[in-house]
C-alpha positions as CSV (number, residue, x, y, z in Angstrom):
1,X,96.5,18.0,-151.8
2,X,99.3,20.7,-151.3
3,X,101.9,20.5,-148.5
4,X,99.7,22.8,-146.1
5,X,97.0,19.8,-146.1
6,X,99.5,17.6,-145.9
7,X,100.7,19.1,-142.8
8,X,97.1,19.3,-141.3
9,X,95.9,16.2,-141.8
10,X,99.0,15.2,-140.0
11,X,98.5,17.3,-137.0
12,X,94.6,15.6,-137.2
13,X,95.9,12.4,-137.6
14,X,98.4,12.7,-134.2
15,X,95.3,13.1,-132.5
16,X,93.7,10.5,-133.2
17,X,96.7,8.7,-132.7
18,X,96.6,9.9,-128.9
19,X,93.0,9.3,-128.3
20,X,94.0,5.8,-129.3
21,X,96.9,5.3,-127.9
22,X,94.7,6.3,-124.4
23,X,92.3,4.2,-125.5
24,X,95.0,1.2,-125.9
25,X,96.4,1.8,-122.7
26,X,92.9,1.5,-120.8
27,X,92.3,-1.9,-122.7
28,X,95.6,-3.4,-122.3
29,X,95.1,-2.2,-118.0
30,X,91.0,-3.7,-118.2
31,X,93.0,-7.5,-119.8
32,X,95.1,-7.4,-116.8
33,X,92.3,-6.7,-114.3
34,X,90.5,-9.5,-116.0
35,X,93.4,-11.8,-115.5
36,X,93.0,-11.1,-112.0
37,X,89.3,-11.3,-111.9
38,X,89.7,-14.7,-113.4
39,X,92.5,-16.0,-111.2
40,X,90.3,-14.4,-108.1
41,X,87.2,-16.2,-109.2
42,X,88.8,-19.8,-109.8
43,X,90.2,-19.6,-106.4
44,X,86.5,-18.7,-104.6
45,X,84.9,-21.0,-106.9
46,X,87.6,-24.0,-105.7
47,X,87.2,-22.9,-101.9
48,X,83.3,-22.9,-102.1
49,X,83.7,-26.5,-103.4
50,X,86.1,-27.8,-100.9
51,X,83.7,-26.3,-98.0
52,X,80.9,-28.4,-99.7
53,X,82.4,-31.4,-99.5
54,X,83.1,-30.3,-95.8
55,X,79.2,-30.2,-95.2
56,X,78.0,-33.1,-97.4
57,X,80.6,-35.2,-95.8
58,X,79.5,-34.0,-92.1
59,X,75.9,-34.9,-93.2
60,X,76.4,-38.6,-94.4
61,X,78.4,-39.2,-91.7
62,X,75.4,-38.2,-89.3
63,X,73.5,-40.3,-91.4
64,X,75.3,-43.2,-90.9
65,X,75.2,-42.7,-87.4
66,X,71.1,-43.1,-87.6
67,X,70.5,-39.1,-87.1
68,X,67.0,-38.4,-87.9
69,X,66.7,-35.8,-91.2
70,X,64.6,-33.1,-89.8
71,X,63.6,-29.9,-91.9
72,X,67.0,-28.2,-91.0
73,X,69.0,-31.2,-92.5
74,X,66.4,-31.5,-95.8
75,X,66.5,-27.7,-96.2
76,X,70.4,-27.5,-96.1
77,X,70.8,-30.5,-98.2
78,X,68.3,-28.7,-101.0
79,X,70.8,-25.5,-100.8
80,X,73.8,-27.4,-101.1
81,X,72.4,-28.8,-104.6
82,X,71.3,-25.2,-105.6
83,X,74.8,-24.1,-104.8
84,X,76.5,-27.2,-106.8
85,X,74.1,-25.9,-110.0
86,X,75.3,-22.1,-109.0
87,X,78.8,-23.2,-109.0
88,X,79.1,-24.9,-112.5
89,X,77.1,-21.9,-113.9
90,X,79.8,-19.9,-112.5
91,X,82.5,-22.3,-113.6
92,X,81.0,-21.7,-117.4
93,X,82.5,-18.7,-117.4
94,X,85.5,-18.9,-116.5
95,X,88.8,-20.2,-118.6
96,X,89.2,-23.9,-118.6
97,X,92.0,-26.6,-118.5
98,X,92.4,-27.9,-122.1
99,X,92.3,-31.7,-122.2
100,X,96.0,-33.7,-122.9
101,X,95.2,-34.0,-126.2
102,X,94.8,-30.5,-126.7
103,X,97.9,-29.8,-125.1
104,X,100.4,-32.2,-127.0
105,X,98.6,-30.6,-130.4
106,X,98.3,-26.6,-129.2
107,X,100.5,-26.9,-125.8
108,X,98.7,-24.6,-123.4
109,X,97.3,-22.4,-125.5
110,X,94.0,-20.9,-123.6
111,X,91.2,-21.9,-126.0
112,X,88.3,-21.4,-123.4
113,X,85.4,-18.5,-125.5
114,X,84.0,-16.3,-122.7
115,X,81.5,-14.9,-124.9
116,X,78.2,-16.7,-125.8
117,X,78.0,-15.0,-128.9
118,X,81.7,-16.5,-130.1
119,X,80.6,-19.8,-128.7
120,X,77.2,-20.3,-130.6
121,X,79.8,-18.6,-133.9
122,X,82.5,-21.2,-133.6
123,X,80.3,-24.3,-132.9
124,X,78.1,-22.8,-136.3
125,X,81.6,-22.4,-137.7
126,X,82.3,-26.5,-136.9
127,X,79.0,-27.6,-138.4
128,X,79.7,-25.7,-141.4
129,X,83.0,-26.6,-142.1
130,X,81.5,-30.7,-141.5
131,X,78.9,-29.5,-144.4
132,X,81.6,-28.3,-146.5
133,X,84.1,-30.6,-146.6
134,X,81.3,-33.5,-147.0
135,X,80.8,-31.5,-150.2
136,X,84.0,-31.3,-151.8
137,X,84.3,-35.0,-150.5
138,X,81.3,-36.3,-152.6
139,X,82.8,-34.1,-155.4
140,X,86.6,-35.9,-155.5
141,X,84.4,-39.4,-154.4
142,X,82.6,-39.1,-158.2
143,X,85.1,-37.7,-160.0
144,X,87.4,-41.0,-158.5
145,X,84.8,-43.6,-160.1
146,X,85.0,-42.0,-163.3
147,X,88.7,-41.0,-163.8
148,X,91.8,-43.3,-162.9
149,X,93.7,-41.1,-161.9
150,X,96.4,-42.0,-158.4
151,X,97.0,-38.3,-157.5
152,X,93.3,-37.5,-157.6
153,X,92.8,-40.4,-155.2
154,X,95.3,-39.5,-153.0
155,X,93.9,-36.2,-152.4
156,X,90.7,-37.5,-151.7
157,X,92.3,-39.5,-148.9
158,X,94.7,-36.9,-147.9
159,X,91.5,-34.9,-147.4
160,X,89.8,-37.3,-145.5
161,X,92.8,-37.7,-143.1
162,X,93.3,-33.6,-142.4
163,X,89.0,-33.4,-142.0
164,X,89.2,-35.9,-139.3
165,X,92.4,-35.0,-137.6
166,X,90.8,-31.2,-137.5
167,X,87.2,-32.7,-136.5
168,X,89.0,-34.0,-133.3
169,X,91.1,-30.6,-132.4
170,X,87.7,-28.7,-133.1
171,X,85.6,-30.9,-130.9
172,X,87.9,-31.1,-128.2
173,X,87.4,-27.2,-128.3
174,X,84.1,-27.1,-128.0
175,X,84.3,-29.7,-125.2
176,X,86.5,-27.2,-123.6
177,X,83.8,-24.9,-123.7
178,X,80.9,-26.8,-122.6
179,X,80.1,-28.8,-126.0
180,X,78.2,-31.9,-124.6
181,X,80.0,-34.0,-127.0
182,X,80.4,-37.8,-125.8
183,X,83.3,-39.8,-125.6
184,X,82.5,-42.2,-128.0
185,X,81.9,-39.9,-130.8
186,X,85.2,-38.4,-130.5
187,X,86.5,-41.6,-130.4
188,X,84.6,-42.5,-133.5
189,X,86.7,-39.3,-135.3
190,X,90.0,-41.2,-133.5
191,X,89.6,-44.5,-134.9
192,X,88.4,-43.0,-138.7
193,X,91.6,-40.7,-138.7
194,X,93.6,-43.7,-138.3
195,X,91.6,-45.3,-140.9
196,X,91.6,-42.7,-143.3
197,X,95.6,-42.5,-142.8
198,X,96.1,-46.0,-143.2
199,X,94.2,-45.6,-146.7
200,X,96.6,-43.3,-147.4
201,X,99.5,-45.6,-147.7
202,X,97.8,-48.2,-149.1
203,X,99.7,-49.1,-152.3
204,X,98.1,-49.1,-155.7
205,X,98.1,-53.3,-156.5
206,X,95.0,-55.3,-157.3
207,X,92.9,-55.1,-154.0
208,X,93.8,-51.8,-154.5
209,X,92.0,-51.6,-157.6
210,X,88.9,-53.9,-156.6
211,X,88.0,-52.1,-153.6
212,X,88.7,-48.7,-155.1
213,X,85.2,-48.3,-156.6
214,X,83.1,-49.8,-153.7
215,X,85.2,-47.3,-151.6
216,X,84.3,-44.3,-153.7
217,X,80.6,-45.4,-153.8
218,X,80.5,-45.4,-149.8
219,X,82.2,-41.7,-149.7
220,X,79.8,-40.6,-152.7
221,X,76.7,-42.2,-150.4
222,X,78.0,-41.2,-146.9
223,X,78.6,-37.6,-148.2
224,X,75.1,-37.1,-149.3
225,X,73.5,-39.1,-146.3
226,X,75.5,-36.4,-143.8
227,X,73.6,-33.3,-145.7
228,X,70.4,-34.8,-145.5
229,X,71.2,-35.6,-141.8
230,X,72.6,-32.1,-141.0
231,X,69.8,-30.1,-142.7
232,X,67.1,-32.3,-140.4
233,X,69.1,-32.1,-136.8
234,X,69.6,-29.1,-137.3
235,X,65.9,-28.1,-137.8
236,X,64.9,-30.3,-134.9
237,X,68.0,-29.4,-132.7
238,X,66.9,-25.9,-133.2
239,X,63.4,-26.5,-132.1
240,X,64.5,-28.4,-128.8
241,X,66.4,-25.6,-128.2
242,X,63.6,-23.1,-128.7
243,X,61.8,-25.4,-126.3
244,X,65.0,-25.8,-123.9
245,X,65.1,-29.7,-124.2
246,X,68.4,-29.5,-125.6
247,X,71.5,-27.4,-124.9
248,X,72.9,-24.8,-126.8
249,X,76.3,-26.3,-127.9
250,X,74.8,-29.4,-128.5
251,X,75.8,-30.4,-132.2
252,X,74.7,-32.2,-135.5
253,X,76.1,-36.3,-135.4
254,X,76.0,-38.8,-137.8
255,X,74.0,-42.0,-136.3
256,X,70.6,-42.0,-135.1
257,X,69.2,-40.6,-131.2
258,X,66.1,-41.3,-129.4
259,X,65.8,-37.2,-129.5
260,X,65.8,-37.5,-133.5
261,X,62.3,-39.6,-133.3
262,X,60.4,-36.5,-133.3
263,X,59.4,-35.5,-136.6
264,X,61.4,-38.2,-138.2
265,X,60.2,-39.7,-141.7
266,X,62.6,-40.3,-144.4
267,X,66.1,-40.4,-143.1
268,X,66.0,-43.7,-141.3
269,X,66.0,-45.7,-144.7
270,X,69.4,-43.7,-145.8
271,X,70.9,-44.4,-142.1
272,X,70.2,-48.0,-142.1
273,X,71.8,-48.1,-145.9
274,X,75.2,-47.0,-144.7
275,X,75.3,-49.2,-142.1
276,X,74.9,-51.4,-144.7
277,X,76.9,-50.7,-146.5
278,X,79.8,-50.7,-144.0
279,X,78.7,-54.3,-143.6
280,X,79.6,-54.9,-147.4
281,X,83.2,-52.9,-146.8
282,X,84.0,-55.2,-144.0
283,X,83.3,-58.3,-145.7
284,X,85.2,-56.7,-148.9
285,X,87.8,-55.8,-146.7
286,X,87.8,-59.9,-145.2
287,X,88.1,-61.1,-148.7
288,X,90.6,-59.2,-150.2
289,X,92.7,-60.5,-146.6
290,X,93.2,-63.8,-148.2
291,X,94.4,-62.2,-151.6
292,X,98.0,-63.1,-152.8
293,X,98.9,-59.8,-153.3
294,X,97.1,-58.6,-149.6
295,X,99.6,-56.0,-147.5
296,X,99.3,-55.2,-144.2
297,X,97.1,-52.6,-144.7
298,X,94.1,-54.9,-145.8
299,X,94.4,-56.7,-142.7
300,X,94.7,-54.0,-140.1
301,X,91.5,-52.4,-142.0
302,X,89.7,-55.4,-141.9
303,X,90.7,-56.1,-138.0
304,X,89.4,-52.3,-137.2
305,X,86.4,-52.6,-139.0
C-alpha cells in the first residue's frame, strides 16, 4: 500500500467516522430520553397507586358502614385487582431500588436488566458459575484427602468464602430483577459465608487435623450431590416453565420442594445423605469442643451448626 491508498483509505475512513459519530450522538440523545421515560413512568406508576389506595380505602370504609356490594361495587373491586396485576407488570420494567446490602457492597450502582433476554442470560450465567465452582470445589476437596498440604487447604476454603460472598451479591441481583428467591435461602448463603470464613482462620492444631478429612469428604459429597441436583431441577424447572407453573427467574436450590416431586426417583437418597452427614459434622464439631487444644473457632462452629 503506497501513500495514495494511504490517503484514501483515510478520506474513507473519516466517513465512517462521521456516520458514527451521528450515529453516537442519536444514541447518547435516545439514553437521555429514556432516563426521562423512566423517571416519567415511576412517577404515573406511584400516582396510580396512591389513587388506589384512595378507592380501596373509600370501599372498606362503606363496608364497614353495612353498604350492600351491588354489581357496581363487585365490578370495580374486580378492576382495581386487574389494575394492581397491570401495575406490577409495569413496575417489571422499570429500574429498581437495590436492597441495603447491595448498596453498602456496589453503593448505588443501577443493577436493574431491562431486557428479558439479559435477564434469562445472567440468571443462566449464576447457575453456571454455581455448577462451576462446585466443580473445581470437589477437585481441591480430593486432592485435600490425599495431599497434606496447608496452602492447598487454604485455598479450598478461601474459595469457598469468595463463592458464597459472590452467591449473595448475585442473588440479591437477581432479586432486584424479579428473581423469586426467598429469604431464607439467602440467608442460608449469609450464615455459610460466615462459616466458610471462620474455617478460614481456623489454626492448623489437632482438631484441626481430625476434622480435616471428614470436612473434605462432606465438600467431595456435597459437590457431587449439587450436580446431580442441578442437572434434574433444571430439567423439571424447565418443563414447569414450558407449562407456566413456574416463573422464568425462578432458579436451581439445594434442598428438596414439594414442586421437585414430579418425576423424582433417585436424588432423594443423596439429599437425605447430606443431611446426614451434616448431622455427623455437628456432633464432630461438639466433640472436638471439649478438646484441650479447642479455640474459639470449634465452638462458634459447633454453636452455628
Amino acid at each position: 500500500m503506497d501513500i495514495e491508498e494511504c490517503c484514501k483509505e483515510w478520506e474513507d475512513l473519516a466517513a465512517d467516522y462521521k456516520r458514527l459519530e451521528t450515529v453516537n450522538k442519536e444514541y447518547t440523545a435516545k439514553l437521555e430520553e429514556v432516563g426521562e421515560l423512566q423517571a416519567t413512568c415511576m412517577k404515573e406508576l406511584d400516582h396510580q397507586k396512591y389513587r388506589l389506595s384512595i378507592i380501596t380505602g373509600a370501599l372498606k370504609r362503606l363496608e364497614k358502614q353495612g353498604a350492600a356490594k351491588d354489581e357496581r361495587v363487585l365490578g370495580l373491586e374486580k378492576e382495581i385487582m386487574k389494575r394492581k396485576a397491570m401495575l406490577h407488570e409495569i413496575k417489571a420494567t422499570l429500574p429498581k431500588q437495590n436492597s441495603l446490602y447491595l448498596r453498602i457492597i456496589l453503593g448505588n450502582v443501577n443493577v436493574s436488566i431491562l431486557n428479558k433476554n439479559d435477564k434469562f442470560k445472567y440468571k443462566d450465567e449464576y447457575e453456571k458459575f454455581k455448577l462451576i465452582l462446585s466443580a473445581i470445589a470437589f477437585v481441591l476437596a480430593v486432592a485435600n484427602l490425599y495431599i497434606d498440604f496447608r496452602p492447598l487447604q487454604l485455598i479450598l476454603i478461601f474459595l469457598l468464602v469468595w463463592y458464597y460472598c459472590t452467591l449473595t451479591i448475585r442473588e440479591s441481583i437477581l432479586k432486584v430483577n424479579g428473581s423469586r428467591i426467598k429469604g431464607w435461602w439467602r440467608l442460608h448463603h449469609f450464615i455459610s459465608t460466615v462459616v466458610a470464613g471462620i474455617l478460614l482462620i481456623w489454626p492448623q492444631n489437632q482438631p484441626w487435623e481430625e476434622f480435616r478429612h471428614t470436612f473434605m469428604w462432606f465438600i467431595a459429597y456435597i459437590s457431587v450431590v449439587q450436580y446431580m441436583q442441578f442437572r434434574y431441577q433444571s430439567g423439571v424447572l424447565y418443563r414447569l416453565k414450558a407449562l407456566g407453573a413456574r416463573h422464568n427467574m425462578d432458579i436451581t436450590i439445594e434442598g428438596f420442594h414439594s414442586w421437585m416431586w414430579r418425576g423424582l426417583s433417585y436424588l432423594l437418597p443423596f439429599l437425605f445423605g447430606g443431611y446426614t452427614f451434616q448431622l455427623y459434622i455437628a456432633f464432630r464439631l461438639y466433640l472436638l469442643s471439649h478438646h484441650p487444644e479447642a479455640t474459639w473457632q470449634i465452638i462458634l462452629l459447633r454453636s452455628i451448626n
